[in-house]
C-alpha positions as CSV (number, residue, x, y, z in Angstrom):
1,X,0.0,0.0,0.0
2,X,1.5,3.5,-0.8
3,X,1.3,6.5,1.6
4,X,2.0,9.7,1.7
5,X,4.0,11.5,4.5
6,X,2.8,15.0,5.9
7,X,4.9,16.8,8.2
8,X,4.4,20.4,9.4
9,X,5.3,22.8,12.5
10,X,4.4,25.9,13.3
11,X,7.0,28.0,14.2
12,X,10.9,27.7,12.8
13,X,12.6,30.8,13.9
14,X,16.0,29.0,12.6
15,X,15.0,27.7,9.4
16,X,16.9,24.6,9.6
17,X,13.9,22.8,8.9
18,X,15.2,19.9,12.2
19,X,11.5,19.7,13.2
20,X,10.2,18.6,10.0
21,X,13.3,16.3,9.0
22,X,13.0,14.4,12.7
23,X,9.1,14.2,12.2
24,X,9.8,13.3,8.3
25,X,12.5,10.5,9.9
26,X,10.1,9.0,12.2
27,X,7.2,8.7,10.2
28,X,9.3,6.7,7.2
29,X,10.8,4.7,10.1
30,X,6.8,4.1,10.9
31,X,6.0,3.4,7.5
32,X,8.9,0.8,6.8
33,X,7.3,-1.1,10.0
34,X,4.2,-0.9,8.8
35,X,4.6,-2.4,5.1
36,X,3.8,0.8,3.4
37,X,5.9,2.7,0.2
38,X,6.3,6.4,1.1
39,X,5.2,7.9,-2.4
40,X,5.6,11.5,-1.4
41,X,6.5,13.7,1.4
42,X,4.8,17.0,1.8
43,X,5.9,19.5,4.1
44,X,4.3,22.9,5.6
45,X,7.6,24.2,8.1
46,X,7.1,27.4,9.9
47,X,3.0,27.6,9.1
48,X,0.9,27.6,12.1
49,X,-2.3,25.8,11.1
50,X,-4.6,27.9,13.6
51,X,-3.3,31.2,12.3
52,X,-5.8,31.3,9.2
53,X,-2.2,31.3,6.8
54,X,-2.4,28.7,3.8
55,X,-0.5,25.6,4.2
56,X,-0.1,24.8,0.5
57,X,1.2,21.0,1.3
58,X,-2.0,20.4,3.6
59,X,-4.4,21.7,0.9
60,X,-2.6,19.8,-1.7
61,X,-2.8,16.5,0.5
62,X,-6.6,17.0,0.6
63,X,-6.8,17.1,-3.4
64,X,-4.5,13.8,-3.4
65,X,-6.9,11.1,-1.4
66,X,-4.0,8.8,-0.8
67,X,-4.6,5.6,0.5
68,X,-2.5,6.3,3.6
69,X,-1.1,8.9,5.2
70,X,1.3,9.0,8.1
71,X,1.8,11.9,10.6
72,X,3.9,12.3,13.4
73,X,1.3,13.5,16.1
74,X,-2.6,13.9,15.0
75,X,-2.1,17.6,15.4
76,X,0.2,17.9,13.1
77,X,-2.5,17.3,10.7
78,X,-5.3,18.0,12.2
79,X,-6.0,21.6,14.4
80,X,-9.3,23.5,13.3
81,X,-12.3,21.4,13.8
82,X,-13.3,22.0,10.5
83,X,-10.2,20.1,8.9
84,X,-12.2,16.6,10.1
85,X,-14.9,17.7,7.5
């Protein structure tokens, strides 16, 4: 089964981009566990998802329907009620 990998945090005053690339690390190491092909990795750094700012990966993700994807934490993914419609 393929899957795609979303990774995202809010805030990266450094932009070294470590947050994403640990979350990214973990979530290939969960996918290799699982079974699953990583097809594509999409990643939203330094884009809160509760400031109202586009986070272009997200809205792409949505457009996709993959058959799996893997996130680090649920809120990662998921922070506005209205991204479970």
């Amino acid at each position: 089964m393929n899957a795609v990998i979303y990774a995202r945090i809010s805030s990266d005053p450094t932009a070294m981009e470590s947050g994403v690339t640990r979350q990214v690390k973990e979530c290939r190491e969960l996918a290799a566990r699982l079974g699953l092909e990583v097809t594509e990795e999409l990643i939203d750094n330094d884009i809160s998802a509760t400031d109202g700012r586009r986070r272009p990966q997200f809205e792409r993700l949505m457009t996709m329907r993959p058959s799996a994807v893997i996130v680090w934490h649920q809120d990662r993914l998921l922070r506005l009620t209205k991204d479970l419609e």
